[in-house]
Backbone bond lengths (Angstrom), bond angles and torsions (degrees), N, CA, C in turn:
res aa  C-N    CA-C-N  psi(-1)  N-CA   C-N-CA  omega(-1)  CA-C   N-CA-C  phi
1 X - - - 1.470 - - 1.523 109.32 -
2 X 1.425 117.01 153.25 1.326 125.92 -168.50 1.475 112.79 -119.93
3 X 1.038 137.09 94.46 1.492 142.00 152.33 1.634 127.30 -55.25
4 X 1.413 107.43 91.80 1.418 110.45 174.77 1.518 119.00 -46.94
5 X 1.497 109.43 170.74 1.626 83.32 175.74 1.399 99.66 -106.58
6 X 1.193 139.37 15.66 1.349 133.55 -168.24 1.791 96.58 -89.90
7 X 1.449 116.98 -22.98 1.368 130.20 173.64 1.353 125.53 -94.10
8 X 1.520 122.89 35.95 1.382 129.71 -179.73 1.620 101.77 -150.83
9 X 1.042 142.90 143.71 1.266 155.09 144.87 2.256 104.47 -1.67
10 X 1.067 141.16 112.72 1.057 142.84 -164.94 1.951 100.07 -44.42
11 X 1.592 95.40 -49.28 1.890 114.48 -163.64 1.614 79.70 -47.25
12 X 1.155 121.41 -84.45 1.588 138.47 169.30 1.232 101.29 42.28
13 X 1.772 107.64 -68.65 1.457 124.99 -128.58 1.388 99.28 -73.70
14 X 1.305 123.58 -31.23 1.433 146.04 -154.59 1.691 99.08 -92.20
15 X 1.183 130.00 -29.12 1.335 124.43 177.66 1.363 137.57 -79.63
16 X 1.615 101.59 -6.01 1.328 114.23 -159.57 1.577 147.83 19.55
17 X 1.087 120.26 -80.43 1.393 118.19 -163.22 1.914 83.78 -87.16
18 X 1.480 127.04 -38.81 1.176 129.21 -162.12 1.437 120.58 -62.03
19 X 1.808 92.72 -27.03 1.665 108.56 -176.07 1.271 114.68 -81.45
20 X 1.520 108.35 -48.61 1.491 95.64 170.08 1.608 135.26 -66.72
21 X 0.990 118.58 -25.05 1.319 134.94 150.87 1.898 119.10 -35.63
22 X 1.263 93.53 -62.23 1.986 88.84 162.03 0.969 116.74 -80.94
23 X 1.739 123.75 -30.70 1.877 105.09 156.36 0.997 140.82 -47.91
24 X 1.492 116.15 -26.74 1.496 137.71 153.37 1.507 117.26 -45.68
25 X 1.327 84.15 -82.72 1.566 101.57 168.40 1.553 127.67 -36.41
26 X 1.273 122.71 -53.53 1.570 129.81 163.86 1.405 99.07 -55.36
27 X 0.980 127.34 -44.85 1.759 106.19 -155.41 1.898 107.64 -106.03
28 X 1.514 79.42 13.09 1.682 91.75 158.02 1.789 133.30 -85.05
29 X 1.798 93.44 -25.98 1.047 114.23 173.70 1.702 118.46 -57.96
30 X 1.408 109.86 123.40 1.571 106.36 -168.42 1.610 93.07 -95.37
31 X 1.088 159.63 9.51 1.919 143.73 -179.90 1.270 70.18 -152.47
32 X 2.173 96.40 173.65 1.451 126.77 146.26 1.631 82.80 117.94
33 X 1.446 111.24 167.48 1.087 117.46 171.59 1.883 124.63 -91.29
34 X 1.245 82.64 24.73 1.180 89.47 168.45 1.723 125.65 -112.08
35 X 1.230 116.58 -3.53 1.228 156.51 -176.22 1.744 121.67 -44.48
36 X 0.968 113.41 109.04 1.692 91.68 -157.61 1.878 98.49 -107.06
37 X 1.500 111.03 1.25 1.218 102.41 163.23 1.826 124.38 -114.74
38 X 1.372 93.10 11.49 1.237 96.15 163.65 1.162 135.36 -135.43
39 X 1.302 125.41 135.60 1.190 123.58 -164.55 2.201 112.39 -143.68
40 X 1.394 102.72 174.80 0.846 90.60 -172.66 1.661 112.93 -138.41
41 X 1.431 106.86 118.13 1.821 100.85 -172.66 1.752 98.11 -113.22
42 X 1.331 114.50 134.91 1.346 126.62 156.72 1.402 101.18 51.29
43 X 1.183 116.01 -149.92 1.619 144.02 -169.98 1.369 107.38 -58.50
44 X 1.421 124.23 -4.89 1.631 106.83 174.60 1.967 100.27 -173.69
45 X 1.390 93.08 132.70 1.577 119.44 -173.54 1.494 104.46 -69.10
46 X 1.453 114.88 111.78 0.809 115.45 164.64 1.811 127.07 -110.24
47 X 1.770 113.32 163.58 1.560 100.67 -177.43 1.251 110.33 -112.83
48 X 1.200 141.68 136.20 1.708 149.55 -163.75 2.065 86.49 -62.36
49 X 1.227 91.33 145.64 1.632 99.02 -177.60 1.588 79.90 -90.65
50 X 1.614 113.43 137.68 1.190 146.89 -171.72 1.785 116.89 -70.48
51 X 1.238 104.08 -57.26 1.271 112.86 -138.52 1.739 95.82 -164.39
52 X 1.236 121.00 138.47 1.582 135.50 179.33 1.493 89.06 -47.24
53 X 1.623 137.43 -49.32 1.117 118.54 -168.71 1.191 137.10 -75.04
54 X 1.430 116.89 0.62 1.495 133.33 164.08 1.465 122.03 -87.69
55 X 1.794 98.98 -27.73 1.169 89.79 179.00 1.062 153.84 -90.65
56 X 2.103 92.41 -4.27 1.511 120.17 165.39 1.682 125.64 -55.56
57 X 1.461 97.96 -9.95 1.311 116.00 -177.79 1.583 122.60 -62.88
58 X 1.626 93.68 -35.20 1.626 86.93 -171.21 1.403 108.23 -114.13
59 X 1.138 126.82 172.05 1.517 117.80 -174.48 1.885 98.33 -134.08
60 X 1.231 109.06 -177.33 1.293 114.62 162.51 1.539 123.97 -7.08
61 X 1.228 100.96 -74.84 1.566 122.05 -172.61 1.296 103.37 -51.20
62 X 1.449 102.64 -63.96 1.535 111.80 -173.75 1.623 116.97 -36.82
63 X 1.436 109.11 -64.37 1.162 114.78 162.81 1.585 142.54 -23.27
64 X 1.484 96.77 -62.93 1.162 117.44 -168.57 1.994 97.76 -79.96
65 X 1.518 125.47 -9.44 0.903 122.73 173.41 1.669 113.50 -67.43
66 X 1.429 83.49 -71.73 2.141 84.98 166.18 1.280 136.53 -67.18
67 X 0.940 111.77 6.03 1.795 132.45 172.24 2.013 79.96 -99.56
68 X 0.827 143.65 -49.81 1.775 127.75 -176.82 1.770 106.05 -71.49
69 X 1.396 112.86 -43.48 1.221 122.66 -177.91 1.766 112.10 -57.41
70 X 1.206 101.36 -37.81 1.274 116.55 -169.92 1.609 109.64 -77.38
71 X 1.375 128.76 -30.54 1.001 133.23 158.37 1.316 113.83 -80.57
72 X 1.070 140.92 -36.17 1.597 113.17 144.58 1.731 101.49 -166.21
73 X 1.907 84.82 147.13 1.247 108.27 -132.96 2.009 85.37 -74.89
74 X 1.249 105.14 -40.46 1.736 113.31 -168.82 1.724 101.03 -65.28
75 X 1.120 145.16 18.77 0.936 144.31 176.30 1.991 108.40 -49.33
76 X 0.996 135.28 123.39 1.441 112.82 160.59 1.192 126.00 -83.20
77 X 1.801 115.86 153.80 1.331 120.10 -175.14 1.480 125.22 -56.74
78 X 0.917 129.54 14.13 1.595 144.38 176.65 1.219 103.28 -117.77
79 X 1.274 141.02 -50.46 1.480 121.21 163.54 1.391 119.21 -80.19
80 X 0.989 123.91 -7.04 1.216 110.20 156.81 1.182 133.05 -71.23
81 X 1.855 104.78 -38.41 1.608 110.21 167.15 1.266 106.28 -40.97
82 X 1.875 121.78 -63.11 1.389 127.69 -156.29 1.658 108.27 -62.58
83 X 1.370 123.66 -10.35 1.581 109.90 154.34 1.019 126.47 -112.18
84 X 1.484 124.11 9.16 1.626 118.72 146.20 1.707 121.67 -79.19
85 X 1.596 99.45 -1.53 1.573 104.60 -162.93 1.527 104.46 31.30
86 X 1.768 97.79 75.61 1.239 110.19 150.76 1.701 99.27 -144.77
87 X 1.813 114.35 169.07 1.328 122.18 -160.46 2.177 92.63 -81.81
88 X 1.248 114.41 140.55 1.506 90.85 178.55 1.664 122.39 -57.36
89 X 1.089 141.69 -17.17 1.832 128.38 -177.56 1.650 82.15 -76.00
90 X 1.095 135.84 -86.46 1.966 116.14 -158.64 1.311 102.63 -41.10
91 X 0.883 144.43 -40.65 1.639 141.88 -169.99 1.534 103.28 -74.24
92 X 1.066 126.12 -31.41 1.757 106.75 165.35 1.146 88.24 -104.12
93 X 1.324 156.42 -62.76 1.530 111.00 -164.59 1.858 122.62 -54.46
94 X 1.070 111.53 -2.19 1.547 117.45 156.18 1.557 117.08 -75.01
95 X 0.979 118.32 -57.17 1.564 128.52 172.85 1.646 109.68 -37.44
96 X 1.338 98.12 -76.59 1.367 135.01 157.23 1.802 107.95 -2.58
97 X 1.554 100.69 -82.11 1.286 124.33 171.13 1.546 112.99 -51.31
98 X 1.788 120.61 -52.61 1.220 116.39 168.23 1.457 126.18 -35.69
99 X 1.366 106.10 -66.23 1.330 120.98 161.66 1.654 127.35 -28.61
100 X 1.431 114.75 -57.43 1.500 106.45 -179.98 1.300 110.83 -85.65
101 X 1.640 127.87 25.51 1.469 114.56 -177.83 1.788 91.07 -145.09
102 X 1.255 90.59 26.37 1.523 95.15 163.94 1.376 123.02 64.85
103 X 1.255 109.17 9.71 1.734 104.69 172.69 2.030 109.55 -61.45
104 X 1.228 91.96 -51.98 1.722 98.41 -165.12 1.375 95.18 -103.04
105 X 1.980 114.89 119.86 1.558 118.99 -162.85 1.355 82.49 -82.13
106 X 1.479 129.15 -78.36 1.188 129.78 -149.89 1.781 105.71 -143.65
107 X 1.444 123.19 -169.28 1.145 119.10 169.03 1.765 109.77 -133.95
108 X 1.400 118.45 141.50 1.712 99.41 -178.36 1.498 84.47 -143.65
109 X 1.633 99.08 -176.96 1.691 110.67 -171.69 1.254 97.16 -103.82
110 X 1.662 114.71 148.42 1.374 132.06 173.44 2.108 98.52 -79.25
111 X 1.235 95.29 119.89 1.780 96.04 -175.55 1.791 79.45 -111.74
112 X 1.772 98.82 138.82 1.244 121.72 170.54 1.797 102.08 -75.79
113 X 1.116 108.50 102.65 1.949 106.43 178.56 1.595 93.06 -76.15
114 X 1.296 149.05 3.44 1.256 107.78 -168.89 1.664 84.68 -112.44
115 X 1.063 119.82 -37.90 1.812 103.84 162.07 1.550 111.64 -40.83
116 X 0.831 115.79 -28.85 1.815 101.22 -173.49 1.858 113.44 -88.74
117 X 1.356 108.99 6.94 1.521 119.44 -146.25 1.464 147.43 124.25
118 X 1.257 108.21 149.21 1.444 105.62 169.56 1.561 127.14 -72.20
119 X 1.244 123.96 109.12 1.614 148.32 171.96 1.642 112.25 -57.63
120 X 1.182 128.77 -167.85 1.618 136.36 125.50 1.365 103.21 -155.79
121 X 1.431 129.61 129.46 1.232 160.92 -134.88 1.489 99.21 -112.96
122 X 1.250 132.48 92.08 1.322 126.04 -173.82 1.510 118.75 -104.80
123 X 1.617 137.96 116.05 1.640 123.47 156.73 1.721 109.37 -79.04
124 X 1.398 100.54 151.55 1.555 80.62 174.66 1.749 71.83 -154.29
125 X 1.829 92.65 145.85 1.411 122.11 -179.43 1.582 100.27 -86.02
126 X 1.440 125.68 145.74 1.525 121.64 -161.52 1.812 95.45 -140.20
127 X 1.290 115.24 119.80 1.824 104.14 178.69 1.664 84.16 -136.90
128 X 1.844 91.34 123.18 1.600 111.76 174.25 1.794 100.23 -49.75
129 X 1.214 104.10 -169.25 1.506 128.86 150.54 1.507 115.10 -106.55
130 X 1.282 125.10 -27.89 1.723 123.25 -177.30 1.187 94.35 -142.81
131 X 1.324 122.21 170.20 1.718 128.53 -165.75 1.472 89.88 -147.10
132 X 1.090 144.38 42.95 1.560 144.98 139.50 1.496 110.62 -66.19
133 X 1.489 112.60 142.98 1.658 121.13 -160.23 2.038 86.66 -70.96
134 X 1.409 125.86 -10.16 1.507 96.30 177.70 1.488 105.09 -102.04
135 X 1.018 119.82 0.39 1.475 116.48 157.32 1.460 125.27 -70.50
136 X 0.863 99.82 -51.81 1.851 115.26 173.98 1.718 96.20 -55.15
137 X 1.483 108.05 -62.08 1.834 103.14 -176.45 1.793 114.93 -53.27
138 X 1.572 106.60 -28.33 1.524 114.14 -171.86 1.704 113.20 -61.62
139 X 1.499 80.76 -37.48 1.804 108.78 -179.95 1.580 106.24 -50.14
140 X 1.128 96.65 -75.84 1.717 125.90 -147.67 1.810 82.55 -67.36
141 X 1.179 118.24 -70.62 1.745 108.70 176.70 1.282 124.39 -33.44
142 X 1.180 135.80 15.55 1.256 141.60 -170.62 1.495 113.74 -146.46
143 X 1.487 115.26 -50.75 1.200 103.19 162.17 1.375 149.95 -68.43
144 X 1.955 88.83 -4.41 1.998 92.16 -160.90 2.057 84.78 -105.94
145 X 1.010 113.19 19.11 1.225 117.24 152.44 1.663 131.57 -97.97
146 X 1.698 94.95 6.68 1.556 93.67 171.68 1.537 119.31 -106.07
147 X 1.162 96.33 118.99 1.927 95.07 -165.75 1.604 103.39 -43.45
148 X 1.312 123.94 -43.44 1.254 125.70 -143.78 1.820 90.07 -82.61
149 X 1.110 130.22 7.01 1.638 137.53 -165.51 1.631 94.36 -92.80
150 X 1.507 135.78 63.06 1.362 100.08 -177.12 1.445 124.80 -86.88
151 X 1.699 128.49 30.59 1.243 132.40 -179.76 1.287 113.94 175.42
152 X 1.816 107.59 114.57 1.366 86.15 -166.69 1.983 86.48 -136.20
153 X 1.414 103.04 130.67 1.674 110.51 -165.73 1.805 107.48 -117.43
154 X 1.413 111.15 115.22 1.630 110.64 148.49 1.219 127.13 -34.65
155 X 1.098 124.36 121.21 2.203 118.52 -171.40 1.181 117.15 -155.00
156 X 1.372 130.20 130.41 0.846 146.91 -165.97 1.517 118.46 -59.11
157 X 1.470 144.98 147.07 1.437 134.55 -169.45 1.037 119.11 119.88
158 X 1.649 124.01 -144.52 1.725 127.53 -147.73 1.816 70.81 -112.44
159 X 0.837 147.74 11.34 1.665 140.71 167.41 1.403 146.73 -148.93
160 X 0.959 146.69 177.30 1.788 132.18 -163.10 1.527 114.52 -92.46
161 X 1.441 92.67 -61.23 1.472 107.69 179.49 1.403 117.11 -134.47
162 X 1.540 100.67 146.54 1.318 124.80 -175.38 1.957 112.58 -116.26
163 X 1.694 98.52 98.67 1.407 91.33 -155.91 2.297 96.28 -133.66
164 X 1.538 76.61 154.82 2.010 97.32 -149.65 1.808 79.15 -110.63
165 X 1.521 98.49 117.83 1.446 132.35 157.02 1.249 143.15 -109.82
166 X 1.502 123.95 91.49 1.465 126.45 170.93 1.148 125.72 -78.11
167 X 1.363 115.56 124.19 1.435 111.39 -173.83 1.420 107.48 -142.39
168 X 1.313 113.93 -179.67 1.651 122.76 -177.19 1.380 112.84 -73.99
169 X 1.338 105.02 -35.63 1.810 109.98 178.32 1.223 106.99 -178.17
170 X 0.930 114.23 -174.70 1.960 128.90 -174.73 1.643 91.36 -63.92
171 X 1.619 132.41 -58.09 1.133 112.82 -152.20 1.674 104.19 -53.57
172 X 1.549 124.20 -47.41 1.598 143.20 -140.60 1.649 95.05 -73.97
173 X 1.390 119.20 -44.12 1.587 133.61 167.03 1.344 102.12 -63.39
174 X 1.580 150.38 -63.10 1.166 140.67 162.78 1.408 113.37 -29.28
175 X 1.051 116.92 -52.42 1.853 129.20 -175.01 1.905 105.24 -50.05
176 X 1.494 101.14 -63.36 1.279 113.78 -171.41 1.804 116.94 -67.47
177 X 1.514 112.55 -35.98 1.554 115.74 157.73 1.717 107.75 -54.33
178 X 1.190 116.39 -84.49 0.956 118.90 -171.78 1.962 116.46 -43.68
179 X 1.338 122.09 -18.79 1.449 110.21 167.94 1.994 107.27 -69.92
180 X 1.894 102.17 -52.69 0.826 115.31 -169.55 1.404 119.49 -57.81
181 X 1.391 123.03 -5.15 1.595 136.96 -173.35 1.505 111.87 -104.89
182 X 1.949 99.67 -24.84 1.680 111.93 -171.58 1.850 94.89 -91.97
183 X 1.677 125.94 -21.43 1.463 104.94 175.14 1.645 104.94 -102.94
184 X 1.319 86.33 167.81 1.578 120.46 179.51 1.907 129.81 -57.16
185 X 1.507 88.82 33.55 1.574 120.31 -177.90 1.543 112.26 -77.16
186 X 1.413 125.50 -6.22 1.463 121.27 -161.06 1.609 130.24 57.03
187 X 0.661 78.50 8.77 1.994 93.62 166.20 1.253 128.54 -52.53
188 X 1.746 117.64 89.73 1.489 113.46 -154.13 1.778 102.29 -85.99
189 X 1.372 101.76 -37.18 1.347 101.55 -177.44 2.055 120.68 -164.71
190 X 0.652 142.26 142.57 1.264 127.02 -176.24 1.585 107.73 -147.11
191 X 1.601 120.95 145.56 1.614 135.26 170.24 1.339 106.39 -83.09
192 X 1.083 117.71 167.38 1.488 121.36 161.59 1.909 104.21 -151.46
193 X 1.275 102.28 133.57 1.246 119.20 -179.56 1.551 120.91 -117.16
194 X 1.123 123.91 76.60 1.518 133.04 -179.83 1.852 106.50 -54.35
195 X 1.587 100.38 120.88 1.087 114.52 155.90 1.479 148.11 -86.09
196 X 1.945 112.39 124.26 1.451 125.62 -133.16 1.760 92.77 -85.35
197 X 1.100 111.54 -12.55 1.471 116.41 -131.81 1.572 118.22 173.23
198 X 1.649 109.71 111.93 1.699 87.70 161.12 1.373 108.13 -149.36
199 X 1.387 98.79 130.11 1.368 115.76 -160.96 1.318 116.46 -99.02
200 X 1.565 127.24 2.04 1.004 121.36 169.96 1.857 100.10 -140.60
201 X 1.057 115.23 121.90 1.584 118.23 175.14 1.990 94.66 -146.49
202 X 1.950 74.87 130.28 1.559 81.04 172.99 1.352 105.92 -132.51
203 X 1.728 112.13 141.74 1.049 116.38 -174.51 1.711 124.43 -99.27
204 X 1.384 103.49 26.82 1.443 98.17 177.75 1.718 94.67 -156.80
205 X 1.557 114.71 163.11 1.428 112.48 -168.62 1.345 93.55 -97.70
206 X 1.510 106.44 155.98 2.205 106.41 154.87 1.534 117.82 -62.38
207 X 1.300 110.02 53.62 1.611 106.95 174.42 1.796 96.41 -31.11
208 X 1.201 121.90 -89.93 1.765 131.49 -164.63 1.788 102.86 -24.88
209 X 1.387 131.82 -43.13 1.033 122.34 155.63 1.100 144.06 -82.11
210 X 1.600 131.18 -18.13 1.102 128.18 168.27 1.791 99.20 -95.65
211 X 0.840 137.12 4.39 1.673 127.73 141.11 1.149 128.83 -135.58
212 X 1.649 117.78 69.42 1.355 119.58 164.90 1.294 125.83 -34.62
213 X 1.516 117.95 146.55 1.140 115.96 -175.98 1.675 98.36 -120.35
């Protein structure tokens, strides 16, 4: 297989055999926020279907079950049947089945944060100093231990990571850069872009379109 370089991190290009090797390696990792097959929308955890061979698994129904689940997780098994137009016992033994083969991780509640207070919503652009797979691991072990880290993504371009910070205010985000810049993480340089406003947030993916059945 062939990896362009317009599809790897720019630093990448320069490391060769070493880079792809922790690209491997990173996206081998199954949890953590560094995780590129897992993720988490609204009312229920879902895991990126892997590989053609998982995905022969589900069909229509299947789909369109966790695309309902996913919009909300408390749904009961009788209305849920009635929008899969299925009878409710196949519809939880579908669920059921989802569940022990790991499609659906868990289920949690959507909490309104702006009833509880004022936030500030931070992206911040992240460029290592070295791109060896134990640099990247040195990284990521440190950051997916910061509560306030809720998303942190490998991406292609002039930088490494592209990572989503909630915090109490500018000072508490100042606090946490500045530790993360004072340890021995390789941290050559990073942006930060405070968010004014967001006017569109969605809490569940187009399962039905991104896996036709």
């Amino acid at each position: 297989m062939t990896l362009k370089q317009n599809f790897i991190p720019a630093a990448w290009a320069k490391s060769g055999a070493a880079a792809f090797q922790a690209l491997s390696a990173w996206m081998d990792r199954p949890t953590g926020c560094g995780s590129v097959n897992a993720y988490e929308q609204g009312s229920i955890l879902c895991y990126g279907l892997r590989s053609a061979e998982t995905t022969v698994k589900l069909d229509r129904i299947d789909i369109k079950i966790l695309y309902e689940l996913q919009k909300n997780g408390r749904i009961t098994n009788v209305e849920l049947a009635d929008l899969v137009h299925l009878s409710p016992s196949p519809c939880l033994m579908r669920v059921k089945k989802l569940q022990s083969e790991g499609y659906i991780e868990g289920y949690s509640a959507q909490v309104n944060i702006g009833k509880l207070g004022q936030t500030l919503t931070v992206f911040t652009e992240i460029t290592l100093k070295n791109h060896r797979q134990v640099d990247f691991a040195r990284f990521l072990a440190v950051v997916e231990k910061i509560d306030q880290v809720i998303e942190c993504h490998l991406v292609s371009g002039g930088y490494d990571y592209l990572m989503k910070f909630v915090t109490a205010g500018i000072a508490e985000y100042q606090t946490i850069m500045e530790r993360l810049t004072d340890m021995d993480i390789g941290i050559d340089k990073y942006f930060s872009f405070v968010v004014l406003k967001s006017p569109i947030i969605k809490a569940h993916m187009p399962l039905p379109s991104l896996f036709p059945r």
